[in-house]
ZAVEX-453163 format. One record per residue (C-alpha): residue in three letters; x, y, z. Coordinates in nm, 2 decimals. Example, Ala and Ser with C-alpha at 12.3 -4.5 7.8 and 13.67 -1.06 7.14 Angstrom:
# residues 2
<atom r="ala" px="1.23" py="-0.45" pz="0.78"/>
<atom r="ser" px="1.37" py="-0.11" pz="0.71"/>
END
This chain:
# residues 341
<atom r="unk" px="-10.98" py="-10.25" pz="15.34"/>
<atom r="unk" px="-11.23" py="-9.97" pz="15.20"/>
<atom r="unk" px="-11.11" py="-9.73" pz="15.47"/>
<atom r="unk" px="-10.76" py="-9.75" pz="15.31"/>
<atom r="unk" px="-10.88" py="-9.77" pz="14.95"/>
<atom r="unk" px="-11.06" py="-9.44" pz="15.04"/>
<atom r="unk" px="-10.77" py="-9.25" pz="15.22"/>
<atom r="unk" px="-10.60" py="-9.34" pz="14.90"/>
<atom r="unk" px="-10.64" py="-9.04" pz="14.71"/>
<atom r="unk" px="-10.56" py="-8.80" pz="15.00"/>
<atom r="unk" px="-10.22" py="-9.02" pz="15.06"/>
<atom r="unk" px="-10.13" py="-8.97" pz="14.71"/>
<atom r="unk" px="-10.19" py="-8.60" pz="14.76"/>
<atom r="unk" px="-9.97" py="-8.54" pz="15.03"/>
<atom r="unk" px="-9.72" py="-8.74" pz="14.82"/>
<atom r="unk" px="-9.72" py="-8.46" pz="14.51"/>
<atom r="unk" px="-9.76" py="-8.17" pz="14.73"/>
<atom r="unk" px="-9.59" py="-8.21" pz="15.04"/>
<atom r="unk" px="-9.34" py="-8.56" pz="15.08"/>
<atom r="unk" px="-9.16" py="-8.50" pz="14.75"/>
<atom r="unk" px="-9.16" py="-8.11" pz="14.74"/>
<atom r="unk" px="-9.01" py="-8.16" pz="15.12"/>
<atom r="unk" px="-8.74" py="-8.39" pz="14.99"/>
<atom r="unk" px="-8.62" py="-8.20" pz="14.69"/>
<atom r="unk" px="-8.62" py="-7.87" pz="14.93"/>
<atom r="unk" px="-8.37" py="-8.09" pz="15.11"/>
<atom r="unk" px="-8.16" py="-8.23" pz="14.88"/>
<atom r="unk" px="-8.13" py="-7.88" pz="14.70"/>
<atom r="unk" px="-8.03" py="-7.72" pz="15.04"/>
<atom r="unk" px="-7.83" py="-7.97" pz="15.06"/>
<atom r="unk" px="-7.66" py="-7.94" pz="14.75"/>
<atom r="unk" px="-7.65" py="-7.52" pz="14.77"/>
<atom r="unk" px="-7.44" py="-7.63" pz="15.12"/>
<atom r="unk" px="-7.19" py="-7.83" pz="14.91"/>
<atom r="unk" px="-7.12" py="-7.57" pz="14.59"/>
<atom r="unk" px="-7.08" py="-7.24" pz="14.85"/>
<atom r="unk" px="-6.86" py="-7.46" pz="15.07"/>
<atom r="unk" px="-6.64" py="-7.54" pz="14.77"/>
<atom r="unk" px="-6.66" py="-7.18" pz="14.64"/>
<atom r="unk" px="-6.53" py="-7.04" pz="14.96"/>
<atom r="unk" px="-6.25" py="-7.30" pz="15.02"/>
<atom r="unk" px="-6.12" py="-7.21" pz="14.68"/>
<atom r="unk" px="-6.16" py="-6.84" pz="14.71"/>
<atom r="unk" px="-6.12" py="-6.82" pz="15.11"/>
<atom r="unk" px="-6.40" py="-6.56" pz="15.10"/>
<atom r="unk" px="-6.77" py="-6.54" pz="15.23"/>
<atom r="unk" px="-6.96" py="-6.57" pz="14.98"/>
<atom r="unk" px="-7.32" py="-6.37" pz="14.97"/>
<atom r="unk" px="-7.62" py="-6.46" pz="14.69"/>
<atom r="unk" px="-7.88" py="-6.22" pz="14.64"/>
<atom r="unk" px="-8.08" py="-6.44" pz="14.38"/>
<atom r="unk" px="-8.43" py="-6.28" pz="14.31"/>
<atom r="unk" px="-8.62" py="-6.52" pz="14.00"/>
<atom r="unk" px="-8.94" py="-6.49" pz="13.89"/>
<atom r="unk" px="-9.10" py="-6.91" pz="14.03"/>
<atom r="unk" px="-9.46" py="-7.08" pz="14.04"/>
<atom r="unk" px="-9.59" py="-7.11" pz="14.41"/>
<atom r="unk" px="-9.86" py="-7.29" pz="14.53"/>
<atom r="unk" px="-10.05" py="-7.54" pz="14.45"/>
<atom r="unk" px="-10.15" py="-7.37" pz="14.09"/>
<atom r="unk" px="-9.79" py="-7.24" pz="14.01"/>
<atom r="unk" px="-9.93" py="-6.89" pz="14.02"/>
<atom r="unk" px="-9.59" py="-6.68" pz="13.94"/>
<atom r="unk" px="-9.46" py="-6.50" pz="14.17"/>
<atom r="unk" px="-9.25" py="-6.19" pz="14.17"/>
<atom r="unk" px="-8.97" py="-6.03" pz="14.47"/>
<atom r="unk" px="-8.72" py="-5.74" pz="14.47"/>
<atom r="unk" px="-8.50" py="-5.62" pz="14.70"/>
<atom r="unk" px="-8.68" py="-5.50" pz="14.98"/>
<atom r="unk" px="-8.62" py="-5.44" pz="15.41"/>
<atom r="unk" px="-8.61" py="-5.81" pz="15.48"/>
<atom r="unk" px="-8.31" py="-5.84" pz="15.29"/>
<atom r="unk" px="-8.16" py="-5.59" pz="15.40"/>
<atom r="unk" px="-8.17" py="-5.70" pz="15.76"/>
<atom r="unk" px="-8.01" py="-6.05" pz="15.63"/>
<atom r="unk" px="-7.79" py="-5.95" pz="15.41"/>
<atom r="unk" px="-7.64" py="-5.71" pz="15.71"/>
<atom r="unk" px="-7.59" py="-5.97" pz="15.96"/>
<atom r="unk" px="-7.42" py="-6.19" pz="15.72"/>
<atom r="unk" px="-7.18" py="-5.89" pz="15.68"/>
<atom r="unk" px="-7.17" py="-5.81" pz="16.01"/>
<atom r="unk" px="-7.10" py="-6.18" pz="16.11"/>
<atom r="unk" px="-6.79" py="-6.20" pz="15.83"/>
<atom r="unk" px="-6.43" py="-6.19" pz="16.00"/>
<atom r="unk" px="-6.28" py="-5.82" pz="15.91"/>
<atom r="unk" px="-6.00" py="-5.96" pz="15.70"/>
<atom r="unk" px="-6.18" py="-6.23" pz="15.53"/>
<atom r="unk" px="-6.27" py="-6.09" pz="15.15"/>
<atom r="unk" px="-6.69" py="-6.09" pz="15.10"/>
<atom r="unk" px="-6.78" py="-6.22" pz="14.75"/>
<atom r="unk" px="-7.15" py="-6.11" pz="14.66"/>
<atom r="unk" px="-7.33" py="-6.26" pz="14.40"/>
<atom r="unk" px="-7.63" py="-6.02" pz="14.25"/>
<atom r="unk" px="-7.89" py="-6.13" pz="14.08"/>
<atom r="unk" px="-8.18" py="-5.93" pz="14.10"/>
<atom r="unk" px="-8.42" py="-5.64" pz="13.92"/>
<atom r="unk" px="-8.38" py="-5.40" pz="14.17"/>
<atom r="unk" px="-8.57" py="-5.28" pz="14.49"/>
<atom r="unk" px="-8.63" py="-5.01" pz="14.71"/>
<atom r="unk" px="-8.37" py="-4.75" pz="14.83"/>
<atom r="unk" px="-8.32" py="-4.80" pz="15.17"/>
<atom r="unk" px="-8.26" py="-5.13" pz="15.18"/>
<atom r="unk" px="-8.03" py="-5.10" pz="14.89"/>
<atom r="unk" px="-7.84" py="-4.84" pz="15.02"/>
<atom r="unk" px="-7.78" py="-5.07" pz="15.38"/>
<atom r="unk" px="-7.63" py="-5.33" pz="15.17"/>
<atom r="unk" px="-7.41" py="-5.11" pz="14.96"/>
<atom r="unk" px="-7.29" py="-4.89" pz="15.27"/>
<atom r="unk" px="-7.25" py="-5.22" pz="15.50"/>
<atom r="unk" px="-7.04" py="-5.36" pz="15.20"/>
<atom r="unk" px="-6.84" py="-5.03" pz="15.14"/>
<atom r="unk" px="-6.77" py="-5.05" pz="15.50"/>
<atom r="unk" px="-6.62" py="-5.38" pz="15.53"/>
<atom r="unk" px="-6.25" py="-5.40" pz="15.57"/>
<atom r="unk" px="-6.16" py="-5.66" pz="15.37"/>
<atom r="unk" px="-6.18" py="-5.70" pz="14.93"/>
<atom r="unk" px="-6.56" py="-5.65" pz="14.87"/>
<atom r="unk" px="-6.67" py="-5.83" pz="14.51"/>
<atom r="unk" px="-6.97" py="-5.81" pz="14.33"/>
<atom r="unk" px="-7.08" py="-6.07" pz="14.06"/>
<atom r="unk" px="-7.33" py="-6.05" pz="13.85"/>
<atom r="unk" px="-7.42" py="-6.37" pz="13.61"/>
<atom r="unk" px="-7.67" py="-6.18" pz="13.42"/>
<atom r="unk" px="-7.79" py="-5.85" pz="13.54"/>
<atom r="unk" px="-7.82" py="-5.67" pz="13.86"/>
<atom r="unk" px="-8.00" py="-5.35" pz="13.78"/>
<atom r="unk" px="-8.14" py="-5.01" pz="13.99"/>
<atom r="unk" px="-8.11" py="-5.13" pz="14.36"/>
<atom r="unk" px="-7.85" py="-5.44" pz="14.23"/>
<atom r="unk" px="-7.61" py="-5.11" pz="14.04"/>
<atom r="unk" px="-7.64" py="-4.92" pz="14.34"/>
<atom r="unk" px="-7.49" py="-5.23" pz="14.59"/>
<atom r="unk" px="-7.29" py="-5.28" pz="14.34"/>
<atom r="unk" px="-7.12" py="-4.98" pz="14.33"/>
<atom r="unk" px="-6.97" py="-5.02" pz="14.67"/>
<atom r="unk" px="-6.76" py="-5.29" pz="14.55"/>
<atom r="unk" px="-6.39" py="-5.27" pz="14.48"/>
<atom r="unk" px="-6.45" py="-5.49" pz="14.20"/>
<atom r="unk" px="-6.76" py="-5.52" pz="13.97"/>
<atom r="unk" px="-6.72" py="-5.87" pz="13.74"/>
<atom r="unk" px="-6.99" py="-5.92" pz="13.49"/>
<atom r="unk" px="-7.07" py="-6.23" pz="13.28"/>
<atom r="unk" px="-7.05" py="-6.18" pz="12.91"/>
<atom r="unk" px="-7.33" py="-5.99" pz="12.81"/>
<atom r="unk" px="-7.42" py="-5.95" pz="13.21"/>
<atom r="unk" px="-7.61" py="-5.60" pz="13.27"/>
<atom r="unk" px="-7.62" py="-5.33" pz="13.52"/>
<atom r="unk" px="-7.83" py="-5.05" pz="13.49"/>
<atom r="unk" px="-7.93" py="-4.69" pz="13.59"/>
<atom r="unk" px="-7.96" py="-4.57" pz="13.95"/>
<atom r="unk" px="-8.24" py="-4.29" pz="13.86"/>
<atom r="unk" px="-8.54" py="-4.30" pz="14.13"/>
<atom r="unk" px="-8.91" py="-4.32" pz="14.05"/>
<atom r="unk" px="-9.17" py="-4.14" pz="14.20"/>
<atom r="unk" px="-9.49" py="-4.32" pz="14.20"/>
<atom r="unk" px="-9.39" py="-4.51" pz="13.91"/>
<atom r="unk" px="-9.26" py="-4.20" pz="13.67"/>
<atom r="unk" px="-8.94" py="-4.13" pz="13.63"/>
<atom r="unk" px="-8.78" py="-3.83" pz="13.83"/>
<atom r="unk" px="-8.59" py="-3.70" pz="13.53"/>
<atom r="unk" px="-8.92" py="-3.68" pz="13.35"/>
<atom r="unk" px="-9.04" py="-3.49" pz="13.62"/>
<atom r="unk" px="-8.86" py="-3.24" pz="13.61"/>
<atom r="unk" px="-8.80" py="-3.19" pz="13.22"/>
<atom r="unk" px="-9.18" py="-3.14" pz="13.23"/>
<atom r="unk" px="-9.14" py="-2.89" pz="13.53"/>
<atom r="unk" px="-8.91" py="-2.70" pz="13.29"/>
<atom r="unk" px="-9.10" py="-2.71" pz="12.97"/>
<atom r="unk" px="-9.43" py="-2.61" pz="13.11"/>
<atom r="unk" px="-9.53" py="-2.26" pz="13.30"/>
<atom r="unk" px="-9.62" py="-2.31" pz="13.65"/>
<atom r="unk" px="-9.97" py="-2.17" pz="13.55"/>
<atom r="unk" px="-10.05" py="-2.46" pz="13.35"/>
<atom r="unk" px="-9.89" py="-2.75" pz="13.56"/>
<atom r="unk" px="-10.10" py="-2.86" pz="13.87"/>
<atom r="unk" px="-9.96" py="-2.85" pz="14.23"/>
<atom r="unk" px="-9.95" py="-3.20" pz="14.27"/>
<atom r="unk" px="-9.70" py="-3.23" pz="13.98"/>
<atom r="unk" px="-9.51" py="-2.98" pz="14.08"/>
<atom r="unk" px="-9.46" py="-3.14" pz="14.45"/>
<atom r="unk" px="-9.38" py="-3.45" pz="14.33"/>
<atom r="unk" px="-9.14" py="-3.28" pz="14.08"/>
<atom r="unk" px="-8.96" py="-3.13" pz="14.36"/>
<atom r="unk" px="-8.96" py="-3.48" pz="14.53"/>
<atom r="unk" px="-8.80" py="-3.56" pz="14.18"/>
<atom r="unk" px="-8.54" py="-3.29" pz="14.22"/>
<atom r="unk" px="-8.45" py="-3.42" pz="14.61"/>
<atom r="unk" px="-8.43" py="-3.79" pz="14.46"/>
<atom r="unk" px="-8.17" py="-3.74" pz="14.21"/>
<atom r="unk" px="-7.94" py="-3.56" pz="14.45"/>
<atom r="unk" px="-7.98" py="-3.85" pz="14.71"/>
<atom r="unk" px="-7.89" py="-4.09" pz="14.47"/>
<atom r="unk" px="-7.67" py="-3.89" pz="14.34"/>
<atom r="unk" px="-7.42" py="-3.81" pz="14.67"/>
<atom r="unk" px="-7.50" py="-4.23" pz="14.76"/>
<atom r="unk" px="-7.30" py="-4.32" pz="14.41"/>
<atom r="unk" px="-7.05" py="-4.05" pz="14.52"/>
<atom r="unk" px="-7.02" py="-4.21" pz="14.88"/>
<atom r="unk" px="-7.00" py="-4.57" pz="14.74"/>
<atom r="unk" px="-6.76" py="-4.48" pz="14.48"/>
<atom r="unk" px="-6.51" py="-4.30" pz="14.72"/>
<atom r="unk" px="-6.15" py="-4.46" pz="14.72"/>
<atom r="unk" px="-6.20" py="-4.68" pz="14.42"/>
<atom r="unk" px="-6.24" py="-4.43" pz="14.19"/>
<atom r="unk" px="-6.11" py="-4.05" pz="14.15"/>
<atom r="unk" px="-6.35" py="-3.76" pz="14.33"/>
<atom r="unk" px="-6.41" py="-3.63" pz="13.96"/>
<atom r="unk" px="-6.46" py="-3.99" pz="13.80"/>
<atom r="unk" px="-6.72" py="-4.07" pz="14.08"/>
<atom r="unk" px="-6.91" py="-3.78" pz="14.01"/>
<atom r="unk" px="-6.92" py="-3.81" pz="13.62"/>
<atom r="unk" px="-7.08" py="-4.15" pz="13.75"/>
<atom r="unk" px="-7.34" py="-4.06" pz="14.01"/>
<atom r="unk" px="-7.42" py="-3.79" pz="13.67"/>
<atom r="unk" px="-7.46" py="-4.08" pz="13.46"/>
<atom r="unk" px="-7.63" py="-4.29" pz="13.64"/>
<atom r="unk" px="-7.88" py="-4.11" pz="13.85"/>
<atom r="unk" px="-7.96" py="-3.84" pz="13.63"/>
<atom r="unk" px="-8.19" py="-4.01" pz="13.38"/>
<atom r="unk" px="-7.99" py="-4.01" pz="13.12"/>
<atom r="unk" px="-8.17" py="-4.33" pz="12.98"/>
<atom r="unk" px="-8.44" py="-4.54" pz="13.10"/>
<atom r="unk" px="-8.47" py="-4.70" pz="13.41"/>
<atom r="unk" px="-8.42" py="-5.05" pz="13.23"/>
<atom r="unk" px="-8.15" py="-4.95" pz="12.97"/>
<atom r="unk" px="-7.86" py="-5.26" pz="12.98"/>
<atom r="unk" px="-7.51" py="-5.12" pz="13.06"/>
<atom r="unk" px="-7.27" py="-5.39" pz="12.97"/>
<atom r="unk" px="-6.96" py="-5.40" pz="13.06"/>
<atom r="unk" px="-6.73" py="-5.21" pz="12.80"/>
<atom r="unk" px="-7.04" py="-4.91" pz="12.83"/>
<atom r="unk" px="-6.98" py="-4.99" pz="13.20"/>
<atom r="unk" px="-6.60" py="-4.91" pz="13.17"/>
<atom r="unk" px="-6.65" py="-4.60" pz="12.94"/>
<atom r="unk" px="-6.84" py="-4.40" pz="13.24"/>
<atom r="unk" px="-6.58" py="-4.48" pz="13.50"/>
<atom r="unk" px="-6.68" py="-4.80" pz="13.72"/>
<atom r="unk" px="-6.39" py="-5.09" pz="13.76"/>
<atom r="unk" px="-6.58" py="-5.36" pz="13.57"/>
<atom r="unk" px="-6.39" py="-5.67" pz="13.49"/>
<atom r="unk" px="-6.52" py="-5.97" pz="13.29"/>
<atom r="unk" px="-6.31" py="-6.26" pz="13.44"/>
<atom r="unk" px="-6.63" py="-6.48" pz="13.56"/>
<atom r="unk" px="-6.50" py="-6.76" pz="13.79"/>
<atom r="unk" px="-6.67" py="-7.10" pz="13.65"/>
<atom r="unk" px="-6.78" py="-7.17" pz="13.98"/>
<atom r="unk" px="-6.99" py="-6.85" pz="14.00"/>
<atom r="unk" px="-7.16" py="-6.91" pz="13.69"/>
<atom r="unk" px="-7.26" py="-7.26" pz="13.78"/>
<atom r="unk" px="-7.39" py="-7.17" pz="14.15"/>
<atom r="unk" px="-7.69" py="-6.97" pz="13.92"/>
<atom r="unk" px="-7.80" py="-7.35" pz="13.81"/>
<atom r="unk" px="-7.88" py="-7.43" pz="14.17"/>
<atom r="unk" px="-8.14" py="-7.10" pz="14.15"/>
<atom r="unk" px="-8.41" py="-7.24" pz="13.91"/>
<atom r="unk" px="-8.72" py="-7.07" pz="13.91"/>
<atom r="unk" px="-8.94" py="-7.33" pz="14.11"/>
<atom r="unk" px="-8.78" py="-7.27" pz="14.48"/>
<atom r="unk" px="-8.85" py="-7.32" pz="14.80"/>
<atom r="unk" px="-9.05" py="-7.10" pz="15.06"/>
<atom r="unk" px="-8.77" py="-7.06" pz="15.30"/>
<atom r="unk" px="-8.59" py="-6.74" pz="15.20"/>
<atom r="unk" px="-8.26" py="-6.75" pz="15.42"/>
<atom r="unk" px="-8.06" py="-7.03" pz="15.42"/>
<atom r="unk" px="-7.65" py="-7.01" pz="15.63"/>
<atom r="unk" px="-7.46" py="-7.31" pz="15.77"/>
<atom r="unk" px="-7.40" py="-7.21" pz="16.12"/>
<atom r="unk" px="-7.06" py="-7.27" pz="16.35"/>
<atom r="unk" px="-7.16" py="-7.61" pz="16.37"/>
<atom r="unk" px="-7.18" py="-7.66" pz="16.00"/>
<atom r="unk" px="-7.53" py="-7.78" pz="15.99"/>
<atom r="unk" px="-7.77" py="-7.56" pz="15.74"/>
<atom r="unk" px="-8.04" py="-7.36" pz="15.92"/>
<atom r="unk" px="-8.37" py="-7.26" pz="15.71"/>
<atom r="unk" px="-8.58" py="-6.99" pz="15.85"/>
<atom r="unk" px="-8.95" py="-6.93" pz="15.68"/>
<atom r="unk" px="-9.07" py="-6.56" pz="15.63"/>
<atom r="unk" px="-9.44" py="-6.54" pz="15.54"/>
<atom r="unk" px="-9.47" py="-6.39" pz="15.23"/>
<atom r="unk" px="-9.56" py="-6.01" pz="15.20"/>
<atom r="unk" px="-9.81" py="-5.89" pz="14.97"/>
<atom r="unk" px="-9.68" py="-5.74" pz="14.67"/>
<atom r="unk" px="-9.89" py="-5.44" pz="14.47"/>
<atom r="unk" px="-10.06" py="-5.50" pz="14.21"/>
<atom r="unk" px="-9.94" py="-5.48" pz="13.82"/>
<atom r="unk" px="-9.96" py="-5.13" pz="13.70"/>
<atom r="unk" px="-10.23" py="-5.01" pz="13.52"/>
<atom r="unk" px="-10.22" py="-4.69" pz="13.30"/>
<atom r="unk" px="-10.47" py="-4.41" pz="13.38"/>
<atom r="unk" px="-10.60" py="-4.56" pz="13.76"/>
<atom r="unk" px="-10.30" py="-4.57" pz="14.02"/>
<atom r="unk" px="-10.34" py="-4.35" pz="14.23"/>
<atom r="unk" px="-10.02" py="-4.20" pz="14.29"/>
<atom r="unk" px="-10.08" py="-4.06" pz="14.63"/>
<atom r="unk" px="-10.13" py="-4.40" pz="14.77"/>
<atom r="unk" px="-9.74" py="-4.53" pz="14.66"/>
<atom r="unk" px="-9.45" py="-4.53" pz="14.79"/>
<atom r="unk" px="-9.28" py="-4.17" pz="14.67"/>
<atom r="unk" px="-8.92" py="-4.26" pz="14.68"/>
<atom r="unk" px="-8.80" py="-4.60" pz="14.49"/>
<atom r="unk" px="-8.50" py="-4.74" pz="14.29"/>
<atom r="unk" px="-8.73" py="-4.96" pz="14.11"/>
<atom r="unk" px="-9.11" py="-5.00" pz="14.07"/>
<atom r="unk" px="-9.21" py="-5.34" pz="14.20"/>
<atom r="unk" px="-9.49" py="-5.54" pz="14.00"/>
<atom r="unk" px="-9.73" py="-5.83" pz="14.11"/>
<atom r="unk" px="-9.54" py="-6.11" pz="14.28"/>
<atom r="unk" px="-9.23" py="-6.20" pz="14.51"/>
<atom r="unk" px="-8.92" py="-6.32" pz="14.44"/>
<atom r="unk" px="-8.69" py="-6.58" pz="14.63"/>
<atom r="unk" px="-8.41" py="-6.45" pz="14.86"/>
<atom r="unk" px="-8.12" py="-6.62" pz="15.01"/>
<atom r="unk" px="-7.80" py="-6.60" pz="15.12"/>
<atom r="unk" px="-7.48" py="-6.86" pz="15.04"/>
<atom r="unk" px="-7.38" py="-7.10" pz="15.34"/>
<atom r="unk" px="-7.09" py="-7.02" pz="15.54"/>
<atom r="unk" px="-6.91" py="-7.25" pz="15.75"/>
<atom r="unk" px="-6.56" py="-7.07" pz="15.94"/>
<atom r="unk" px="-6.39" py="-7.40" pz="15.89"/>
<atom r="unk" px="-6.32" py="-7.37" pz="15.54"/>
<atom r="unk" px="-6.14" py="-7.05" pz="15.56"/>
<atom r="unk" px="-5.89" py="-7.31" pz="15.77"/>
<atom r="unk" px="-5.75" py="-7.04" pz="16.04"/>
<atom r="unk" px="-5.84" py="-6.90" pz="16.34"/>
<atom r="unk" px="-6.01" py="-6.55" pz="16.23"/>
<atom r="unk" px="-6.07" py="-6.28" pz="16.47"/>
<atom r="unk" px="-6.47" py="-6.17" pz="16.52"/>
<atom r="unk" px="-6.63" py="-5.98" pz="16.28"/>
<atom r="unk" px="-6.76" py="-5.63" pz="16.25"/>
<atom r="unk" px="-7.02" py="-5.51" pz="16.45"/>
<atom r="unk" px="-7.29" py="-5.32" pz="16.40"/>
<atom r="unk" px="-7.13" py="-4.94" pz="16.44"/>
<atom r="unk" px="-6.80" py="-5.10" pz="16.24"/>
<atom r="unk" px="-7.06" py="-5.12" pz="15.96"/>
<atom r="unk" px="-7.20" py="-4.79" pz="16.00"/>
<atom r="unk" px="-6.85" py="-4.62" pz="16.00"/>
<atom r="unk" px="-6.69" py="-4.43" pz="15.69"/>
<atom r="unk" px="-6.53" py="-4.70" pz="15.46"/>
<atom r="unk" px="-6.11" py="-4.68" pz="15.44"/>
<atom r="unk" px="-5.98" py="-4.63" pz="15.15"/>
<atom r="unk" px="-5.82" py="-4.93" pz="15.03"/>
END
């Protein structure tokens, strides 16, 4: 009897902290299972959620931060990849941003898909987000739903503001490593700039596309400025505000405390598959005066702050598209020039 009066405490500990956080990661996967089933059963697409929230983890609820980064990109790719070519590919953003690369893999596997590509965002989807989301062929924002500028940052500064300061200073009084990373600067914009031209071929004009790719990756405002929809409209992109219920209510099964498994699918045999990343180590918050810029990435959509973020993608079961569908893409399919449509 005193041996189980003194395991006690430890049983009850591995109640709070492990039993019940087990079984509500379970019944939440299983209700995620039920909503994107219904979802794609009513809109006979695949549907893809790129949901990155700020949540506690651990045992102190420390908050953690994520962003789009290559691990998506790799998931997000071979649920693309894995789509039937002429079943429509409904992608729900929510996120801050990311790095370019991976970004630019989603948006160009998206642009490449065959079938109606549409992006949804429920309340913003901003740098890395705007630039997947300009391969869509529709763009539907929530009211008051934001997307914002595509301008890159190098080591944490604005391109744009790189160069202005190139131009208003003489060379004499500028030192070199300003003026290389202002010519990094210079070499950002345009990549970013042709990328929004690529993504926005065939759903917009040649000219409208570029007046966008001006606008967005030229640093005409800050990196965090809100573009809502009727601003969105004004420079060109086909933004709609027709926000399926169903959409808006998937968001609800996102709260901020998740899980720690990152990529959840249902597989041909309809049964929901969880697979656990270990978490990467994000840099540190930014301090003004000490980073040392040498030491950071030069080329991002997005500067990423202390934390990680959650990451999944919606479950998919061929079933409830209720026909016999023909393989999806593969890999060089994706890689291809997009059709216009």
């Amino acid at each position: 009897m005193d041996d189980l009066f003194g395991a006690l405490p430890f049983l009850i500990l591995m109640l709070f902290f492990f039993i019940i956080p087990a079984m509500t990661r379970r019944q939440r996967g299983q209700e995620l299972e039920r909503h994107f089933s219904r979802i794609q059963k009513k809109r006979r697409s695949r549907v893809i959620a790129i949901v990155h929230r700020q949540e506690p983890m651990g045992l102190l609820g420390i908050p953690m931060l994520r962003y789009i980064d290559l691990n998506d990109a790799e998931d997000v790719l071979e649920a693309i990849r894995t789509t039937p070519k002429n079943t429509p590919i409904d992608l729900v953003l929510h996120t801050p941003g990311g790095l370019v690369l991976p970004a630019l893999q989603i948006a160009r596997a998206l642009k490449a898909h065959p079938a109606r590509t549409t992006v949804f965002v429920p309340h913003y989807a901003m740098s890395g987000g705007t630039l997947i989301a300009l391969a869509a062929d529709e763009i539907v924002l929530n009211q008051h739903a934001v997307l914002g500028p595509i301008d890159p940052q190098i080591g944490g500064i604005p391109a744009a503001s790189l160069l202005r300061l190139r131009q208003e200073k003489s060379a004499d009084a500028t030192d070199d490593y300003t003026l290389v990373l202002a010519d990094v600067g210079h070499m950002a914009i345009e990549q970013l700039k042709r990328a929004a031209r690529e993504l926005l071929s065939g759903t917009v004009s040649d000219n409208a596309a570029a007046a966008v790719a001006d606008q967005l990756a030229t640093g005409k405002w800050t990196h965090d400025y809100p573009i809502e929809a009727a601003e969105a409209r004004e420079i060109g992109l086909n933004v709609t505000t027709v926000m399926p219920p169903e959409i808006s209510q998937l968001m609800a099964l996102f709260p901020d405390r998740l899980s720690r498994t990152s990529v959840k699918f249902i597989g041909s045999d309809s049964r929901l598959f969880g697979f656990l990343r270990p978490r990467e180590r994000a840099p540190g918050p930014e301090m003004r005066g000490t980073p040392p810029l040498t030491e950071r990435t030069p080329f991002t959509g997005y500067e990423p702050h202390a934390g990680a973020r959650s990451f999944s993608y919606g479950p998919w079961n061929p079933k409830d598209i209720r026909e016999q569908l023909p393989p999806g893409p593969s890999a060089e399919d994706v890689m291809e020039r997009p059709r216009r449509r």
